[in-house]
C-alpha positions in Angstrom: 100.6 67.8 132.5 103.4 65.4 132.1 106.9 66.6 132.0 108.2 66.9 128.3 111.8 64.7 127.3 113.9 67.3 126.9 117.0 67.8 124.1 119.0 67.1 127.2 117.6 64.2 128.2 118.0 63.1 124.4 121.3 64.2 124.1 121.8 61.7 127.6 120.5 58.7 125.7 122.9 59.0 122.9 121.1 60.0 120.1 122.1 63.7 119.5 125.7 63.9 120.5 126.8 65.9 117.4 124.3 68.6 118.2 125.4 69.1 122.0 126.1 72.7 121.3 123.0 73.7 119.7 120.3 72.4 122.6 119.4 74.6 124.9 120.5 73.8 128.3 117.5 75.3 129.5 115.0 72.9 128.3 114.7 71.4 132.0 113.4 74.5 133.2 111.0 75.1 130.0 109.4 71.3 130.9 109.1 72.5 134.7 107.3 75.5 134.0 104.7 74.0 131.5 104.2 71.2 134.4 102.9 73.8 136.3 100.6 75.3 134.0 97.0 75.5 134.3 96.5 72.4 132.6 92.2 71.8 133.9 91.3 75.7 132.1 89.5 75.4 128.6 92.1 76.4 126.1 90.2 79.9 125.0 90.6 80.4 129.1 94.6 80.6 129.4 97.4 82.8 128.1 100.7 81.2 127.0 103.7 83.1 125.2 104.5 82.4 121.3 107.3 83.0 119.0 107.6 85.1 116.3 109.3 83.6 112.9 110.3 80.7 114.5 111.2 79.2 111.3 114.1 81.6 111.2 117.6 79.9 110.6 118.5 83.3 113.2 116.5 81.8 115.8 117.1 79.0 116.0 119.5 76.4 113.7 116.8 73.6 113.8 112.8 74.1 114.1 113.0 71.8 117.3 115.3 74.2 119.4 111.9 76.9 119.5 109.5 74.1 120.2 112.1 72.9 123.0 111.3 76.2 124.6 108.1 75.0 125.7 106.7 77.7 123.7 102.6 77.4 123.2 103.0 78.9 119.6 105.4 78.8 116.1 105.4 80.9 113.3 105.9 79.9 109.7 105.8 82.3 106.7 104.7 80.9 103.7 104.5 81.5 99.7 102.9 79.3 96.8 105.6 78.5 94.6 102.5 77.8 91.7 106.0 76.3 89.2 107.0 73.5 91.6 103.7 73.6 93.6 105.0 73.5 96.8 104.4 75.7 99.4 107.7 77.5 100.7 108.9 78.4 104.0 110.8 81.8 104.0 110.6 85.3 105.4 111.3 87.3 101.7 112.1 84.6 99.1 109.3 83.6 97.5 110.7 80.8 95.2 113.2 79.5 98.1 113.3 77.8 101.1 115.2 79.2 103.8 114.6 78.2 107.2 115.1 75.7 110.0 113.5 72.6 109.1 115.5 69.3 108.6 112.2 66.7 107.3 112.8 65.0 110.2 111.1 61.1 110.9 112.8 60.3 114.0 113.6 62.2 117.4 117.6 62.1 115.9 117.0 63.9 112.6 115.1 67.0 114.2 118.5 68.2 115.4 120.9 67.3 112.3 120.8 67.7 108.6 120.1 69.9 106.4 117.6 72.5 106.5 115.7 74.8 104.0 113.0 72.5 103.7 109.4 73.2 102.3 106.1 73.3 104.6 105.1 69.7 104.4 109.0 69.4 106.0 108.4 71.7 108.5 105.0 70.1 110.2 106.6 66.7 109.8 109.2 68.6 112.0 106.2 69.3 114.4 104.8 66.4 114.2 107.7 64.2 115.2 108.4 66.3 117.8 105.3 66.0 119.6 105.8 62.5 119.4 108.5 62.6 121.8 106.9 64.9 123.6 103.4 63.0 123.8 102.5 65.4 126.9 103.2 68.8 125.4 100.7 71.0 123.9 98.6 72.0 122.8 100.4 73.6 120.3 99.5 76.3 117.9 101.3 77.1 114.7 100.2 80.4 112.9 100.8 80.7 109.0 101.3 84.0 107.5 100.4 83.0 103.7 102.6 85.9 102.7 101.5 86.7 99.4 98.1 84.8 99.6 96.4 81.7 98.1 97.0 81.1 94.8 93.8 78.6 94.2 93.4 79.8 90.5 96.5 78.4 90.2 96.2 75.0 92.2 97.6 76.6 95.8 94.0 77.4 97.6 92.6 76.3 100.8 91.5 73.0 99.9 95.2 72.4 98.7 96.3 73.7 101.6 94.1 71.0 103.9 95.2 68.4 102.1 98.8 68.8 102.8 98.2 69.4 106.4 96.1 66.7 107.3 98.3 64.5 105.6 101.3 65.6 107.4 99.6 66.2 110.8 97.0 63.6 110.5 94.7 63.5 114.0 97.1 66.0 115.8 95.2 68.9 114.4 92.5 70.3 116.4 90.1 71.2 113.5 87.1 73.4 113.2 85.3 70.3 113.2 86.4 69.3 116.4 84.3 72.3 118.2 80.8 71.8 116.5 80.1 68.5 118.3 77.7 69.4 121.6 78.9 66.8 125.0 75.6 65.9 125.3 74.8 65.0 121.1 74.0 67.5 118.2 76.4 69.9 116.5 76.8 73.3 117.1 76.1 75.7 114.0 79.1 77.4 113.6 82.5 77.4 115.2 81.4 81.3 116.9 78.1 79.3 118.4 80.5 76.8 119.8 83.4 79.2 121.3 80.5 80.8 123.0 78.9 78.3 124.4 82.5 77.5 125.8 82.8 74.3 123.8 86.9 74.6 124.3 88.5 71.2 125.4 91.0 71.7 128.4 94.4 72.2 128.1 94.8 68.7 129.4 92.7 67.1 126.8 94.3 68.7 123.9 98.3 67.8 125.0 99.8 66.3 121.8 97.4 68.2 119.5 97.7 71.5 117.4 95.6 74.1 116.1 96.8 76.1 112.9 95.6 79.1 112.2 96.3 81.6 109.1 96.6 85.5 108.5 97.1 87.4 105.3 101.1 87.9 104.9 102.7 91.5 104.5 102.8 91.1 100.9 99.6 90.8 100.0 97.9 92.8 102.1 100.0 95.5 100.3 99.1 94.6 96.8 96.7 96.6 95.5 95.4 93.8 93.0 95.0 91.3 95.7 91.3 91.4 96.2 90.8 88.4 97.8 92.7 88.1 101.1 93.9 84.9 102.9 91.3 85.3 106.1 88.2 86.0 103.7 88.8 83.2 101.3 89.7 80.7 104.1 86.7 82.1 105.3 84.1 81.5 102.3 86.2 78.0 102.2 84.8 76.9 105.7 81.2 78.6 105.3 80.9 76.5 101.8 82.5 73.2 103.4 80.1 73.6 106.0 76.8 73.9 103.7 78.0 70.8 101.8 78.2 68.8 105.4 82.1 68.6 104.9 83.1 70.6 107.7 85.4 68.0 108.3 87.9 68.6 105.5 88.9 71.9 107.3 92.6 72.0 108.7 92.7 75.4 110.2 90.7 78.6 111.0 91.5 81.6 109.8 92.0 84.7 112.1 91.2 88.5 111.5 93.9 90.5 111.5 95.0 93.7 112.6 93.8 95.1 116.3 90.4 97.0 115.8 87.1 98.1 118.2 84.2 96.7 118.3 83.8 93.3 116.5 86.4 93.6 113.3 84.4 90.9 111.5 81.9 93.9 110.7 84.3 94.5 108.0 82.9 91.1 106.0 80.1 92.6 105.0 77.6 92.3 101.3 77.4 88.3 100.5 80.6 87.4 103.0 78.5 88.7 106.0 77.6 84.7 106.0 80.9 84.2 107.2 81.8 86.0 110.2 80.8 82.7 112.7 83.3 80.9 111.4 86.0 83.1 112.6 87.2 83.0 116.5 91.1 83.9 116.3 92.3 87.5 116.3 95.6 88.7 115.7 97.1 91.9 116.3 98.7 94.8 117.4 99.4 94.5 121.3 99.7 98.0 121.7 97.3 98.9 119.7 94.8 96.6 121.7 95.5 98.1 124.9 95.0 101.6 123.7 90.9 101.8 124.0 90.3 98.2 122.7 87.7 96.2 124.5 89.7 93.3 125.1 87.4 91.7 128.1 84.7 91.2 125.3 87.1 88.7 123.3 87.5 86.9 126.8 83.9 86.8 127.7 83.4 85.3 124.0 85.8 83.1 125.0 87.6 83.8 121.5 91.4 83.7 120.4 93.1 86.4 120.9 97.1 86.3 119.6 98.8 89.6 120.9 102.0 90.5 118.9 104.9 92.9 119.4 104.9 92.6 123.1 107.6 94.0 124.0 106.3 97.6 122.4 103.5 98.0 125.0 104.3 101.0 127.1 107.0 100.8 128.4 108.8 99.4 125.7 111.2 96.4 126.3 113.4 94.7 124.0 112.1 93.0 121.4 114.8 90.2 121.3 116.4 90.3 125.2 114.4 91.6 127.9 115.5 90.1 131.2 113.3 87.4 132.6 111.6 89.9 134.9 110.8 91.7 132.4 109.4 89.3 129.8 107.1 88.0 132.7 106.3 90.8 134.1 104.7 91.6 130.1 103.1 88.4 130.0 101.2 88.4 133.0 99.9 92.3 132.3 98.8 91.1 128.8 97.6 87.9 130.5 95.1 90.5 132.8 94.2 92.1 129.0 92.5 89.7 128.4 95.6 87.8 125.5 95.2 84.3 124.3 99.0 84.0 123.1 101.6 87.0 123.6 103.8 86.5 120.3 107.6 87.9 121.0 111.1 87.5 120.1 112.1 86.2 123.7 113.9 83.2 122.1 116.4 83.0 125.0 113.7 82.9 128.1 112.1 79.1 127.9 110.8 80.0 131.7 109.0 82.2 129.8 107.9 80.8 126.9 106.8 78.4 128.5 104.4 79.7 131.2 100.4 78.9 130.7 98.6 81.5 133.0 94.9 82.2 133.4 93.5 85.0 131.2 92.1 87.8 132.5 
């Protein structure tokens, strides 16, 4: 994989003086490390680290800083503000913006500015980014919708697609993008394609992201939310399918919360039609190693996003664990079988950075 520029390196050419203090200084090692990754494994074979609420002005002054880490994952929270009709970034304000992102167009502007921008900000934050990083990646960005869709209301998943593919345009690794067989013909679903190991290498997918959404804490708690984020992005790409526009698709929603057996059970009646179209799982990582069969999501070759690391037994911090010790976690969640352990580790880029085989 080729190396990444780092902030350094940026910083050296003149273009970010004013924000020498607030680059990481550790961005050479972050590039070394994801140099040495296993860049030939299909993507559903490898485990990489991700970071929780990267969006947060407490990680992180600007958005770039987390992806600088080398880190294979982001976090954004998001609500539908249905007055203005945009869709906000922030961890409890649903009518404000408060996080990292500066709505960046050049390399400079990632790492100055204001901040508090709204979600089309924050991927053209992304976006830009992997622009000067053309060999990073791939990347995935997870979106807690915190409340839900709002699609009544204008907000929904078709909305939400258009936003994203106008602000990521061909960087997103779509659900699209799986169906197509190497030797001709489609696959049926995005399940019969994961299984037939139909993942591009890590290699092939450098520059490119793949988005995927939960339900948020809020509304999985409201008691009049009947219809969640991952079963009405779900019925989204089942009906996009039957009308042949797969394509329109941005992202794939994930099941949520660590259960046995296969959790899409739970989608049953009239949205049994749509378990094949989900192959992310996110959840508990304690709660997956305590009698979860995690090897079956491996041999499936499906997603599987492990969060709370540090809380597997024995506990570690959640925000500083020594380097040891955050690797030492990685690689036993790496042997269970993880796609992506999701942590706090914000100040361990050797870390975050590190691409291992799964399993």
């Amino acid at each position: 994989m080729t190396v990444r520029r780092t902030a350094a390196a940026i910083l050296a050419a003149g273009l970010l003086a004013a924000a020498a203090a607030l680059i990481p200084a550790t961005a050479d090692a972050a590039q070394d490390a994801a140099a040495s990754g296993p860049a030939d494994l299909p993507f559903g074979s490898a485990t990489t680290v991700g970071l929780h609420n990267t969006y947060d002005p407490a990680a992180y002054p600007y958005l770039a800083q987390g992806l600088d880490t080398g880190t294979g994952m982001i976090e954004l929270d998001i609500w539908t503000d249905i007055v203005t009709k945009e869709w906000k970034v922030s961890h409890s304000n649903p009518l404000g913006n408060s996080n990292n992102c500066t709505a960046a167009s050049t390399p400079a502007q990632l790492y100055s500015g204001g901040a508090n921008k709204n979600l089309e900000n924050c991927l053209d934050d992304v976006r830009v980014w992997l622009g000067a990083h053309p060999g990073a990646g791939p990347l995935v960005v997870k979106l807690e919708l915190k409340a839900g869709f709002s699609a009544n209301l204008g907000m929904g998943p078709t909305e939400l697609d258009t936003l994203i593919a106008a602000h990521l345009g061909p960087a997103v690794l779509r659900p699209a993008d799986l169906l197509a067989k190497p030797g001709g013909g489609s696959y049926a679903s995005v399940d019969e394609a994961v299984r037939a190991g139909n993942w591009p290498s890590r290699a092939a997918l450098a520059g490119k992201v793949l988005l995927y959404a939960i339900p948020g804490t809020v509304e999985e708690s409201n008691p009049f939310d009947t219809l969640h984020t991952d079963v009405e992005y779900g019925r989204h790409l089942r009906d996009l399918a039957a009308a042949g526009r797969i394509g329109d698709a941005q992202l794939f929603p994930a099941v949520h919360g660590a259960k046995t057996g296969d959790p899409r059970a739970a989608y049953t009646g009239a949205d049994a039609g749509i378990r094949p179209w989900f192959v992310v799982f996110d959840g508990d990582a304690a709660t997956y190693l305590n009698g979860v069969d995690t090897a079956w999501y491996d041999r499936s070759h499906y997603l599987l996003v492990m969060t709370d690391a540090h809380n597997v037994a024995p506990a570690i911090s959640a925000t500083d664990p020594t380097a040891e010790q955050a690797r030492a976690r990685t690689e036993q969640l790496a042997r269970a079988h993880a796609s992506i352990v999701s942590s706090d580790w914000r100040k361990l880029p050797a870390v975050q950075s590190l691409a291992l085989p799964r399993g």
